[in-house]
C-alpha positions as CSV (number, residue, x, y, z in Angstrom):
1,X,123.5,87.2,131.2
2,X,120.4,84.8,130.7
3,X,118.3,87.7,133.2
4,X,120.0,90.5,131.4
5,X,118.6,89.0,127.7
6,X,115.0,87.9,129.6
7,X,114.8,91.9,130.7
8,X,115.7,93.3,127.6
9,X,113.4,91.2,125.4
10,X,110.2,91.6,127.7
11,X,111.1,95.6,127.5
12,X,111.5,95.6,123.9
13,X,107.9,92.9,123.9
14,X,106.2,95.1,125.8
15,X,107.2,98.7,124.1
16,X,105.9,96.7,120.8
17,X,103.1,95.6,122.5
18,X,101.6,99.2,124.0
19,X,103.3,100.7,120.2
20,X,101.3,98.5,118.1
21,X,98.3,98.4,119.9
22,X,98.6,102.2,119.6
23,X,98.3,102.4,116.2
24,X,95.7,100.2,116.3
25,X,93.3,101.8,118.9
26,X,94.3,105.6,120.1
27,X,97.1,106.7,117.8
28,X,94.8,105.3,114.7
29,X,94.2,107.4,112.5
30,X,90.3,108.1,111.4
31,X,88.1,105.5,109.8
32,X,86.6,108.0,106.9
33,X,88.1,110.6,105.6
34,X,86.0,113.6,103.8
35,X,87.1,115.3,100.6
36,X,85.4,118.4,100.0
37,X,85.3,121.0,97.1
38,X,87.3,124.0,96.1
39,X,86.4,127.4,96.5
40,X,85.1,128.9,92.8
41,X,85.4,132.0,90.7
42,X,81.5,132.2,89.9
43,X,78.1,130.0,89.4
44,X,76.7,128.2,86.9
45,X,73.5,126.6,86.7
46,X,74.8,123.0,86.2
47,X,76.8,121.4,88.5
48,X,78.2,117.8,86.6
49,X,79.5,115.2,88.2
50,X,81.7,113.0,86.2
51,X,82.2,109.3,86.2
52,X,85.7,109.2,87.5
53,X,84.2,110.9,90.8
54,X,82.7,107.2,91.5
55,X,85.8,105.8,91.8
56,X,85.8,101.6,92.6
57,X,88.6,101.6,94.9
58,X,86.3,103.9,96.8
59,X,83.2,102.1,96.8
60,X,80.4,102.8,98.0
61,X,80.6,106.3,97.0
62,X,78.5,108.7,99.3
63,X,77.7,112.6,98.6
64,X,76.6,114.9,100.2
65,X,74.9,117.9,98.6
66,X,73.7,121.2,100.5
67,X,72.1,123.7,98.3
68,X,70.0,126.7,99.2
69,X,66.8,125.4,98.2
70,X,65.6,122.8,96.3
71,X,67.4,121.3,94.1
72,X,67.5,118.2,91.8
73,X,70.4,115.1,90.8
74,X,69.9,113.2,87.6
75,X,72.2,110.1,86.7
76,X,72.6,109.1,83.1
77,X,75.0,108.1,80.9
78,X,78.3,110.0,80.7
79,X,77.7,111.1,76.9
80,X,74.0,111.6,77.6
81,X,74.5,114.0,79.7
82,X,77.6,115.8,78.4
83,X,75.0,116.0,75.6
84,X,72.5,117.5,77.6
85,X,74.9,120.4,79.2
86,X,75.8,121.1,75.4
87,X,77.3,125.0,75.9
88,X,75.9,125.5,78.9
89,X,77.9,126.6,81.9
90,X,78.6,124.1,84.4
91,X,80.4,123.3,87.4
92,X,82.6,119.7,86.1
93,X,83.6,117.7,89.0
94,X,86.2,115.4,87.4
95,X,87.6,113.5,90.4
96,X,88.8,113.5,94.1
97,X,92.5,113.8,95.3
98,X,92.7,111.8,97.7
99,X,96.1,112.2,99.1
100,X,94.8,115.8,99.9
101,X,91.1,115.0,100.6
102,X,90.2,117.7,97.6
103,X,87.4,117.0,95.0
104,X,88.7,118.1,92.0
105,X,86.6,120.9,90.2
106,X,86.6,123.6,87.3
107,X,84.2,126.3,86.4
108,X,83.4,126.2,82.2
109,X,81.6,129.1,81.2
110,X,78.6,128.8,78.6
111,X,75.1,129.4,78.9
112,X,73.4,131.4,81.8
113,X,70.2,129.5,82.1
114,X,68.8,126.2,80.8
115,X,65.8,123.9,80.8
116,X,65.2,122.2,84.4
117,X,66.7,118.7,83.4
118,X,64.8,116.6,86.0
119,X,62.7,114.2,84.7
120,X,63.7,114.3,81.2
121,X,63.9,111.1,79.3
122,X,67.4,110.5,79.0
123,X,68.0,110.7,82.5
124,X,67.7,106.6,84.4
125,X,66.2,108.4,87.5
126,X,65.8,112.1,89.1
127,X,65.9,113.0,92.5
128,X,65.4,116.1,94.5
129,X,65.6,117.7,97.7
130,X,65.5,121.0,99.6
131,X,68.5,121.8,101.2
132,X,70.4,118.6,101.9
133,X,71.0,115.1,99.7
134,X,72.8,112.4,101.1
135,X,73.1,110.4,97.8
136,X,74.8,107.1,97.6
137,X,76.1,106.4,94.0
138,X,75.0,102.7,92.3
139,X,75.5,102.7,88.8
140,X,71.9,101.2,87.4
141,X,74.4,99.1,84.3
142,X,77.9,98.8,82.8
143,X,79.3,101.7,81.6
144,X,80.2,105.5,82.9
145,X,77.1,107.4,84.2
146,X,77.3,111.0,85.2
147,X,75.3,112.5,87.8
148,X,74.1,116.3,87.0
149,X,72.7,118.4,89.7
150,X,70.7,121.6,88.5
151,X,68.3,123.9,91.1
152,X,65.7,124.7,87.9
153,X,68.1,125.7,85.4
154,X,67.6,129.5,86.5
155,X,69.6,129.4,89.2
156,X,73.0,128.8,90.5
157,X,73.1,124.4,91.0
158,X,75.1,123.0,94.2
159,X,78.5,123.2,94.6
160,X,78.8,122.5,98.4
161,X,79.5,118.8,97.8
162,X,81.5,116.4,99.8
163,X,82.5,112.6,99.8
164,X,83.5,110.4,102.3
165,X,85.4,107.1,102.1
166,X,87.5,105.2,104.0
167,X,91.3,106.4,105.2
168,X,93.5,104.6,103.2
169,X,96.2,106.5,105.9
170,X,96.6,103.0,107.5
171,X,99.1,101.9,110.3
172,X,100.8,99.0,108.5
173,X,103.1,97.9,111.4
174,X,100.7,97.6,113.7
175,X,100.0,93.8,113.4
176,X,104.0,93.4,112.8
177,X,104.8,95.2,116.1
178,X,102.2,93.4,118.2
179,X,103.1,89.9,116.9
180,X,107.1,90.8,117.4
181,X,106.2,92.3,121.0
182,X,104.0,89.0,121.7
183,X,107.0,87.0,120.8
184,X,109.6,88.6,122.5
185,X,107.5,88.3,126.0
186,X,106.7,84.7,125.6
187,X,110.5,84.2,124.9
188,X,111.5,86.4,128.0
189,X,109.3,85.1,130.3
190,X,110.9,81.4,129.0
191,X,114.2,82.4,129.8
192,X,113.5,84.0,133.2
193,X,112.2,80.7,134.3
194,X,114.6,78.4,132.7
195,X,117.1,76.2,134.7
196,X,120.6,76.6,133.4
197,X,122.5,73.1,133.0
198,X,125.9,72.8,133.4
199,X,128.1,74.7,131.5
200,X,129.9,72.6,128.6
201,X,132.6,73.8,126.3
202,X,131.4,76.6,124.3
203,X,128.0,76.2,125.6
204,X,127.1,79.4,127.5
205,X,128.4,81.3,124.1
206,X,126.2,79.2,121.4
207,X,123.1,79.6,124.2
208,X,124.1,83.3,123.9
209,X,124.0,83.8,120.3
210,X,121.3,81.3,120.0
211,X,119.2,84.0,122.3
212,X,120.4,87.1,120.5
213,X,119.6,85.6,117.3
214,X,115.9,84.9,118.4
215,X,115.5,88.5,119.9
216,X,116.5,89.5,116.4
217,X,114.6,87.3,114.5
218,X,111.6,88.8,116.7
219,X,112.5,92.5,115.7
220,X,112.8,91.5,112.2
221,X,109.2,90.9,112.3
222,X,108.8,94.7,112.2
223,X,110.5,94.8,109.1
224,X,108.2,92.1,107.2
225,X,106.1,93.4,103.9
226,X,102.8,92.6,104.5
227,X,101.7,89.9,101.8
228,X,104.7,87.3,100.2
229,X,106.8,88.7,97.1
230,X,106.7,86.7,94.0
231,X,110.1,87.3,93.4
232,X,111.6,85.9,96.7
233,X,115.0,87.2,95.0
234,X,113.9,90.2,94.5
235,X,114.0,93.3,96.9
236,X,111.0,95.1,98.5
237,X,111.2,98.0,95.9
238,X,111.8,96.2,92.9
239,X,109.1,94.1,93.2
240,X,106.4,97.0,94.0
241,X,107.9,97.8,90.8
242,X,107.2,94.9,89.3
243,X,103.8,94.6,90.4
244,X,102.7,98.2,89.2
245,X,103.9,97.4,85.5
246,X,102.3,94.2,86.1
247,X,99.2,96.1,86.9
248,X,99.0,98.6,84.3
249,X,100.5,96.8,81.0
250,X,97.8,95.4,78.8
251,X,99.0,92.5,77.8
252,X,100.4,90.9,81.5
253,X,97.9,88.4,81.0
254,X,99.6,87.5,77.5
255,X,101.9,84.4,77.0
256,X,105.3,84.8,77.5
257,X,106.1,84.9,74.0
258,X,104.2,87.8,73.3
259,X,105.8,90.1,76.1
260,X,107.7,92.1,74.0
261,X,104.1,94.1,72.7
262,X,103.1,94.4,75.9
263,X,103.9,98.3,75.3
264,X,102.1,98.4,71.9
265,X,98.7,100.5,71.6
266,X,95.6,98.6,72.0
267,X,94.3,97.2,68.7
268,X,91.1,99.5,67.1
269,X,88.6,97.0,68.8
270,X,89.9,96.9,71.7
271,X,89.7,100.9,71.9
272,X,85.8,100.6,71.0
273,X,83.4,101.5,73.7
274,X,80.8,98.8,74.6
275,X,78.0,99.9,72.5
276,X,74.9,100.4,75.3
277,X,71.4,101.0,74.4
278,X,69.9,104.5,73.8
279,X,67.6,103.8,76.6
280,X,67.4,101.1,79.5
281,X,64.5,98.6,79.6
282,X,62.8,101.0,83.0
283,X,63.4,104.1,80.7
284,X,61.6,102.6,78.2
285,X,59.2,101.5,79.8
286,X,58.7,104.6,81.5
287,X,59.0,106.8,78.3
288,X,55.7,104.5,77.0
289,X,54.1,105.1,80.1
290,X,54.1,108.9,79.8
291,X,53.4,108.9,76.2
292,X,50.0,106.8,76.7
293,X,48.9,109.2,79.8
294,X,49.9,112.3,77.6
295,X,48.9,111.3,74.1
296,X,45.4,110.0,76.0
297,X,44.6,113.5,78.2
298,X,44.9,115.4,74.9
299,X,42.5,112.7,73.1
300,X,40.3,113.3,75.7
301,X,40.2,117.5,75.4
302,X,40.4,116.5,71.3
303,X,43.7,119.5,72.6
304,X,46.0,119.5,69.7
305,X,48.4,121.7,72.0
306,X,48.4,118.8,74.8
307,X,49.8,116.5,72.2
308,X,53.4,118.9,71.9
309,X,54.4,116.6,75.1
310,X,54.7,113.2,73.2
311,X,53.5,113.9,69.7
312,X,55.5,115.0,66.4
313,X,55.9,114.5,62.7
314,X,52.5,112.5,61.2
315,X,51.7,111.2,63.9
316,X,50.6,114.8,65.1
317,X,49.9,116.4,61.8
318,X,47.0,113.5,61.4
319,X,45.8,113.8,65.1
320,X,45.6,117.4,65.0
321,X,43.5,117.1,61.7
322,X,41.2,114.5,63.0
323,X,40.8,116.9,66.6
324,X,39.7,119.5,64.1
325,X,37.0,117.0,62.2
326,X,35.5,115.7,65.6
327,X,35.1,119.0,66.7
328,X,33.5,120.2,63.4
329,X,30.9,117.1,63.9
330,X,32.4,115.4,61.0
331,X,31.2,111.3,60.9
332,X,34.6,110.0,61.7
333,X,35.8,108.4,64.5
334,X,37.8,108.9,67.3
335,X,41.6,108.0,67.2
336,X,43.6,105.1,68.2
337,X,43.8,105.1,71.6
338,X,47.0,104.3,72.1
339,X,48.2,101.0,74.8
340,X,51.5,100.9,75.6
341,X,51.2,98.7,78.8
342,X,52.9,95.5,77.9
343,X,55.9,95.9,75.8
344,X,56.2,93.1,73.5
345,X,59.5,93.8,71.2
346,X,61.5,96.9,71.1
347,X,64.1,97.9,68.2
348,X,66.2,100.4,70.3
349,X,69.3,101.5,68.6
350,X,72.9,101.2,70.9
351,X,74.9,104.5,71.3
352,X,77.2,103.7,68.4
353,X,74.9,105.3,65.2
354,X,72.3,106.7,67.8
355,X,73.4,110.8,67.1
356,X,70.4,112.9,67.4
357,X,67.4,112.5,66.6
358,X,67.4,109.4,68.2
359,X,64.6,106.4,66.9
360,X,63.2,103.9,68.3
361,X,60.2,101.3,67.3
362,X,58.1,99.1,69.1
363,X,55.4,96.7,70.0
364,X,52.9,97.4,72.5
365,X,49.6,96.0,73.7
366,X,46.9,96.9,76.5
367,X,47.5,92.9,78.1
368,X,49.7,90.3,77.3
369,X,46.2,87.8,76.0
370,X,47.4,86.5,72.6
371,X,44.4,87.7,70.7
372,X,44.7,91.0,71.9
373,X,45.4,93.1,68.6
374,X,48.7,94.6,69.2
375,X,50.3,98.1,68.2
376,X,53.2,99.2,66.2
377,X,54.7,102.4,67.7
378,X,58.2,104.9,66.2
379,X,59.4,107.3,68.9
380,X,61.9,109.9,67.9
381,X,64.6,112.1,70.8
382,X,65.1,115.0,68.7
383,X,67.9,116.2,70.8
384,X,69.1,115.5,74.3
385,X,67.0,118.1,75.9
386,X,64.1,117.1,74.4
387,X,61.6,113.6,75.3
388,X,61.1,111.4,72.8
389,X,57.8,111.7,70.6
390,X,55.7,109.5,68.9
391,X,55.9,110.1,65.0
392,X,54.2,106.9,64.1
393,X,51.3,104.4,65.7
394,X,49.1,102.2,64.4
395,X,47.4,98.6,65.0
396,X,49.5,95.5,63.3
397,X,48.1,94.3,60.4
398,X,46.6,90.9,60.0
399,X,49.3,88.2,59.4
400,X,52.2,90.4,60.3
401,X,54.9,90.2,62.1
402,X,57.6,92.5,63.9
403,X,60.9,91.0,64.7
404,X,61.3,89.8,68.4
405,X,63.9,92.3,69.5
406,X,65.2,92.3,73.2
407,X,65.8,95.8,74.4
408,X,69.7,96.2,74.6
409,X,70.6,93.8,71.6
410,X,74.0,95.7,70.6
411,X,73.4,94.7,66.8
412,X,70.1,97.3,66.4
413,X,71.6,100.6,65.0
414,X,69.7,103.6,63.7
415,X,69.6,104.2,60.2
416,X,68.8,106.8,57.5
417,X,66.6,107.1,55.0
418,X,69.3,106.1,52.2
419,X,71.3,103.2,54.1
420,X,72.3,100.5,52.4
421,X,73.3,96.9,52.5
422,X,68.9,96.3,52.5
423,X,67.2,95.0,49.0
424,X,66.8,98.7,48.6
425,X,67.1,101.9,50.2
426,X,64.3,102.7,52.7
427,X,63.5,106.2,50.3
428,X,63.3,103.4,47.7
429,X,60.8,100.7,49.1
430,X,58.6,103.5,50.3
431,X,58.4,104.9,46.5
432,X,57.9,101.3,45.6
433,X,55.1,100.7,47.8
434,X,52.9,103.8,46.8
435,X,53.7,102.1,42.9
436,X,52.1,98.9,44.3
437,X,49.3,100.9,46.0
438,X,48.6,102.8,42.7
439,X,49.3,100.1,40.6
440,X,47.6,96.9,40.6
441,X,50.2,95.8,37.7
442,X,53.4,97.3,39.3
443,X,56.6,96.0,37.8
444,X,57.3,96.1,42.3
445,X,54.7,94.3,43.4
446,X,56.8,90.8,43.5
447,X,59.0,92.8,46.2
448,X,56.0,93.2,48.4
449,X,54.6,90.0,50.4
450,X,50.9,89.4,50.3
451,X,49.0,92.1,52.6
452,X,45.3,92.5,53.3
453,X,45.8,96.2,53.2
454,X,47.4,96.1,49.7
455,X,44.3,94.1,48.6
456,X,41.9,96.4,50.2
457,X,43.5,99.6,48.5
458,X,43.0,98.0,45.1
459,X,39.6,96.9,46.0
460,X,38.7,100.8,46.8
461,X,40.2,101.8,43.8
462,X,38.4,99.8,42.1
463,X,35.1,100.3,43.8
464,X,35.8,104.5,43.0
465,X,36.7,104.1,39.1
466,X,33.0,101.8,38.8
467,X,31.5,104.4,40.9
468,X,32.6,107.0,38.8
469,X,30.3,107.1,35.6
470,X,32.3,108.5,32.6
471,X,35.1,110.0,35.2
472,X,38.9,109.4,34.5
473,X,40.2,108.5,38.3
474,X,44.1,108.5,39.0
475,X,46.1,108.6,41.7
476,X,49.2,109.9,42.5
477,X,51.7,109.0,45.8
478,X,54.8,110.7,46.8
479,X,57.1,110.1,50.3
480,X,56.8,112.5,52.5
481,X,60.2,114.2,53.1
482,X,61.0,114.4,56.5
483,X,58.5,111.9,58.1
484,X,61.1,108.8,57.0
485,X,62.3,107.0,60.3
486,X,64.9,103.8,59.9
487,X,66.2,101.3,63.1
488,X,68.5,97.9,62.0
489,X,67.1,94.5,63.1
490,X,69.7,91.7,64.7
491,X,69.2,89.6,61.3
492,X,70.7,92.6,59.2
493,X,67.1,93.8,58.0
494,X,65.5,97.2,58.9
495,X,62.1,98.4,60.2
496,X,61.3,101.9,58.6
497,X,57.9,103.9,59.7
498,X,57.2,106.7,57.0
499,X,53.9,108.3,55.1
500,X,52.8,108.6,51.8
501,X,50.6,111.5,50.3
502,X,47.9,110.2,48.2
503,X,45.6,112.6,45.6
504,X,42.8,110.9,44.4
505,X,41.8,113.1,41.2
506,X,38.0,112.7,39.2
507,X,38.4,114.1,36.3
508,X,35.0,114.7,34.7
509,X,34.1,114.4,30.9
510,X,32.0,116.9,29.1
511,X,28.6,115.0,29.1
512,X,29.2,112.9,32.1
513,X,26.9,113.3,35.5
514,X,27.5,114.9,38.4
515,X,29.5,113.3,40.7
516,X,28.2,112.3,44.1
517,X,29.9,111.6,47.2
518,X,30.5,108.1,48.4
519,X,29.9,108.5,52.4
520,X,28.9,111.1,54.7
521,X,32.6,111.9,55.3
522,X,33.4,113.1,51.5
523,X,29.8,115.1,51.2
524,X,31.1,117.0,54.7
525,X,34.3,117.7,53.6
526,X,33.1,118.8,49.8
527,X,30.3,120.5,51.4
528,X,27.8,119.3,49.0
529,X,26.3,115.3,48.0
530,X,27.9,116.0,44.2
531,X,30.2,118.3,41.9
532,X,29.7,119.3,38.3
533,X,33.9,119.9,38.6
534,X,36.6,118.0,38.9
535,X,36.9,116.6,42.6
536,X,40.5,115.9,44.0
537,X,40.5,113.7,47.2
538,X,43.5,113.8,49.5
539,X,44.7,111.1,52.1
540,X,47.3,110.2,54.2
541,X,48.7,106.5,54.4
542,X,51.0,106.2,56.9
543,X,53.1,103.0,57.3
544,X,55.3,100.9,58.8
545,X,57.1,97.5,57.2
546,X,60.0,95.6,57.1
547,X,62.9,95.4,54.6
548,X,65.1,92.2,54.6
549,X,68.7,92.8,54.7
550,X,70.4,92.6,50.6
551,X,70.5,89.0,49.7
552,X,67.8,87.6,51.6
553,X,64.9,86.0,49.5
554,X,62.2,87.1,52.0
555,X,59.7,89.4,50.6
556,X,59.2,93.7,52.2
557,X,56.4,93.2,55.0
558,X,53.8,95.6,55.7
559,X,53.7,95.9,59.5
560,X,51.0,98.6,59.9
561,X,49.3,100.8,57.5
562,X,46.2,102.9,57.5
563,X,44.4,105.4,55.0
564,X,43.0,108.6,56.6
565,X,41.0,111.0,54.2
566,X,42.0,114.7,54.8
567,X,40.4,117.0,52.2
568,X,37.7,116.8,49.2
569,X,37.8,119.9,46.9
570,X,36.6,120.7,43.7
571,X,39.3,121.9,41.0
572,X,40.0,123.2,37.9
């Protein structure tokens, strides 16, 4: 009987043995697996792929995309670029089934053709390729990103895309079978070779079921789960159960006590996205890179066209009219180069307020020497398919500051022109401030913190109504409607970038002299040294400053402000 169970067991070893072995080495199944797209009804000139397609429990995510020519893949943010594909048709890749090894994809018709999105500034990074991408997905920060794929926006974008990963279609008793069959030989080969004693009462039965028990405590092996239950009570289904409402309830992490909510709905905050920056720190930084080579080849060519690229608002308006003076051999100087190489502080607003246009201000300067003058810059993202465009620059006034803002700071929002919880309304201070500029005596100028270009204002003023004769000189500012751009600082504040109008009107009396131009610029843009009329000077001032959040006892700060002459005339 002892040979009989020594046979059977190194049989039944062995058959597990060459079994589990199998599954590990010839009967396994393949490493990778590919999942590969769907046939479609039609083309589109988008192709997005969503978020959930980079999927963790598949990571690293590898595609591979064939297209007839060239053809480019930009990864942004999810609602970046659902923003960017607006109405346009696109091909959505929302997923990948991976029981059937099937990306999962829809056709939504819109537009025909689009702008080529490649390069654009709400994009993290573009890449292209003629023919064949092998792209391996790394999300650049927290958060969904979205890759779209577009062959110029003319015509039909990728769709031959595939993803491989590796085959979940695992042999789990493999190490089971080759442990049991590793068992049941060494117990075999023990029994073949050992003595029998002499038989007592009972004792060739107890060694009998002693052996069968063994044999069957080895084949049981077969039958183990693979990692320890944490109910030892419970059976192999109910705890899988277990563990999957463990998995997916909210609250498993919760105390006891509160257990009973588990199947609540999440609380408002928790169902709040992470607020994430309009732009990354590289975007930024590349954005400001562009603008300076842009903004610098048109100041170069004095080409107000070059300047649609990165220029809008006042900031172009005043460029353009100051292109047009040089070129005219007007005395005035060249414009503000702008130096965007070192970026000192950044207001940029997170996603939560940021709808279109998008703002942003900042700091730059040409080095990072402490003396070196630095510049105050607003950059508005009209809409997602557009770059953002400088509609404000100018050199930091003496004894000002701009708040120390790390790019990212979740507690920077955009704001509007009217928003609230500030001593007063943007709209407001700037109405305020062309009061102060006009009026030495404003009932506003305690709002207003000591400036040097306040002072110099009044001084001109001054100097122009001496330099007069018997002329009545006023002045008269208004806001610029339109040209008002607001971003939230971390301490509750706000930094707004806007522009006032300015007429300066001579008004001459009966008997009183001529009136004669004050510099070279005035004569050339009146045309002659003096006026027997009535002379009406018009300037720009645009400015930026800071308003302190309601409350505060700090004093509106004039960041950066400048005066540009635009026109003389003589009027009625």
């Amino acid at each position: 009987m002892r040979k009989v169970i020594s046979v059977i067991a190194m049989l039944l070893g062995a058959a597990a043995l060459v079994v589990g072995i199998g599954q590990k080495t010839f009967w396994a199944p393949p490493e990778t697996v590919t999942a590969s797209m769907p046939q479609l009804d039609g083309e589109a000139p988008l192709t997005l792929i969503e978020s959930s397609v980079n999927d963790p429990k598949l990571d690293p995510v590898e595609l591979v995309i064939k297209g007839k020519g060239e053809f480019t893949a930009s990864l942004g943010r999810s609602y970046d670029v659902d923003a960017w594909v607006g109405k346009a048709a696109h091909v959505s890749v929302t997923g990948i089934d991976t029981e059937n090894h099937k990306m999962l994809a829809e056709l939504d018709k819109g537009e025909a053709q689009v702008p080529n999105p490649a390069g654009d500034d709400i994009f993290f990074d573009s890449q292209s390729a003629d023919g064949t991408m092998t792209y391996r997905w790394t999300a650049p920060d927290s958060g969904d990103w979205s890759l779209l794929l577009a062959a110029g926006g003319k015509d039909a974008a990728p769709v031959d895309i595939s993803v491989t990963y590796a085959n979940d279609d695992a042999m789990p008793f493999a190490l089971p079978l080759i442990i049991a069959g590793a068992l049941l030989l060494v117990f075999g080969l023990a029994l073949l070779v050992m003595r029998p004693g002499k038989p007592k009462n009972g004792a060739n039965t107890q060694h009998s079921v002693a052996a069968a028990a063994v044999v069957a405590l080895a084949l049981s092996g077969v039958n183990l789960p693979m990692q320890p239950q944490d109910d030892a009570s419970a059976s192999p289904s109910e705890s899988a159960a277990k563990s999957d409402e463990a998995s997916q309830s909210p609250s498993s992490s919760a105390p006891a006590e509160e257990s009973g909510s588990a199947s609540a709905p999440a609380s408002e905050s928790e169902k709040e996205p992470t607020a994430f920056p309009v732009l990354t720190e590289e975007q930024l930084k590349n954005v400001l890179a562009d603008v300076q080579k842009q903004v610098g080849n048109a100041d170069e060519k004095s080409d107000v066209k070059a300047l649609d690229a990165r220029a809008a608002g006042a900031f172009k308006y005043l460029r353009g009219k100051r292109y047009d003076m040089l070129k005219d051999e007007f005395k005035v100087d060249k414009p503000l180069a702008l130096n965007t190489q070192v970026l000192r502080s950044a207001a940029v607003p997170n996603t939560s307020e940021a709808k279109f246009p998008r703002v942003i201000s900042v700091v730059t300067a040409k080095d990072n020497d402490a003396n070196t003058l630095p510049q105050a810059i607003t950059l508005v993202q009209k809409s997602a398919r557009d770059n953002y465009k400088v509609v404000f620059a100018g050199q930091m006034l003496p004894n000002s500051s701009f708040p120390g803002i790390a790019v990212g700071d979740p507690a920077t929002k955009q704001l509007d022109a009217n928003a609230k919880d500030l001593q007063m309304t943007p709209e407001k201070a700037l109405e305020a401030l062309g009061d102060v500029l006009t009026n030495e005596d404003s009932k506003q100028k305690d709002k207003f913190a000591e400036s040097e270009f306040i002072k110099a204002i009044h001084a001109a003023q001054k100097s122009e109504s001496d330099n007069a004769d018997e002329a009545k000189v006023s002045y008269k500012r208004t806001v610029t409607k339109g040209d008002t751009y607001v971003v939230s600082t971390p301490d509750g504040g706000a930094i707004v970038a806007g522009k006032l109008d300015n007429k300066a009107l001579f008004e001459r009396t009966e008997n009183a002299d001529p009136l004669k131009s004050s510099d070279k610029l005035t004569e050339q843009l009146l045309g002659s040294s003096s006026s027997n009329g009535n002379v009406e000077s018009t300037y720009a001032e645009p400015v930026m400053f800071y308003i302190p959040a309601d409350g505060s006892e700090d004093k509106i700060q004039l960041i950066s402000a400048d005066q540009v002459l635009l026109d003389v005339k003589e009027v009625d």
